[in-house]
N, C-alpha and C positions, 0 to 999 in steps of 0.2 A: 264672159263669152267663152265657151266651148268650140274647142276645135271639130273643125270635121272628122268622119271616122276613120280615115288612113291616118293621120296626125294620132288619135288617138290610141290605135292599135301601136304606132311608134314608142308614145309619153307610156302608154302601157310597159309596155319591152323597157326601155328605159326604169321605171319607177321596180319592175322584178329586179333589176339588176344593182339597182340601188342597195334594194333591201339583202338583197345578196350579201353583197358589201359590208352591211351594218351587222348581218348574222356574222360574218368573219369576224369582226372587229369583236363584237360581245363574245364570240366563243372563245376567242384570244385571252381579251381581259376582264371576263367576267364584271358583275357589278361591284360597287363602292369606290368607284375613284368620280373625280370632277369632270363636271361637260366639257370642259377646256381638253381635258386628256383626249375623251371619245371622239371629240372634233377633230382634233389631229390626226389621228388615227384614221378615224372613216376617209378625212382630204387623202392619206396616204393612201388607204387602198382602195379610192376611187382613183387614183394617177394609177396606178398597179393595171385595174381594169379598162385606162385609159378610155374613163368618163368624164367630158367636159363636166367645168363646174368654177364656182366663185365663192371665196370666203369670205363672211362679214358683210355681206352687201347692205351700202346703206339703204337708209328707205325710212327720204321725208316723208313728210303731209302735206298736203295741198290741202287749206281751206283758201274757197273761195279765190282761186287765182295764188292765193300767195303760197310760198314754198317753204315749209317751219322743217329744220333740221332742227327733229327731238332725238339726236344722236340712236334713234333704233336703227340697228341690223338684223340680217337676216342672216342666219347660222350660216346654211351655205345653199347656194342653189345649182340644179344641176340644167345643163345643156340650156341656161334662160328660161327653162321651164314649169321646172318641179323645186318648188321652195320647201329646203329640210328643217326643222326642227326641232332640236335636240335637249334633251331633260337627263336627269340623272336625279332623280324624286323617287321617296317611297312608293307613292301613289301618285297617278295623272289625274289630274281634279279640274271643273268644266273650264275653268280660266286659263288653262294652256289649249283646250278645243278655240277656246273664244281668241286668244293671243292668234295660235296658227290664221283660224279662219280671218279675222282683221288685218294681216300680214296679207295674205292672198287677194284682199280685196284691194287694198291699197297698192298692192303691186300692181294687179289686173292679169293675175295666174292664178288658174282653176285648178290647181293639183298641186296638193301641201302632204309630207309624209311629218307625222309627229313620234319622235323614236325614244323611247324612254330607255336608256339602258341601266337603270340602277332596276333592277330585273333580274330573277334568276334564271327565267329562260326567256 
């Protein structure tokens, strides 16, 4: 479900600021280090920008009623809205689209940013 369009223009404003964020980070440290690194880094300068946000969030499964903890997390999410995604991959290839969008659905959040930073620009 989609938010209305005030909401929207907000998770907008929001999701620029994110990516903000993520430009700092990668101009900082450039590609070839681990997502574990970038994720630090980005949690740090979202605190800096003093953007709510959560790291690791779980995120069981419900089939049919019951609750299966398959130990997935979500990188990190910001203001409970926007579920981030984070890679450090040659290439982004369609099973990290398919990973984020599955994550989004199972959450029941319609705006996922996928950030690749093993990237030169």
């Amino acid at each position: 479900m989609s938010p209305d369009p005030s909401s929207r223009v907000a998770v907008n404003e929001l999701s620029g600021r994110i990516i903000g964020a993520a430009i700092e980070v990668h101009r900082e440290l450039g590609p070839g280090l681990l997502e574990s690194a970038y994720e630090a880094c980005l949690c740090h300068e979202l605190t800096v920008r003093d953007i709510p946000f959560e790291r690791q969030v779980p995120l069981p499964i419900v089939y049919k009623g019951l609750e299966i903890d398959c130990a997935y997390r979500l990188d990190i999410v910001v203001g409970g809205l926007i579920t981030i995604e984070l890679k450090s991959v040659d290439k982004l290839k369609p099973i990290h689209d398919a990973q984020l969008l599955t994550y989004l659905r199972l959450s029941k959040r319609w705006l996922g940013l996928l950030m690749n930073f093993n990237v030169n620009s």
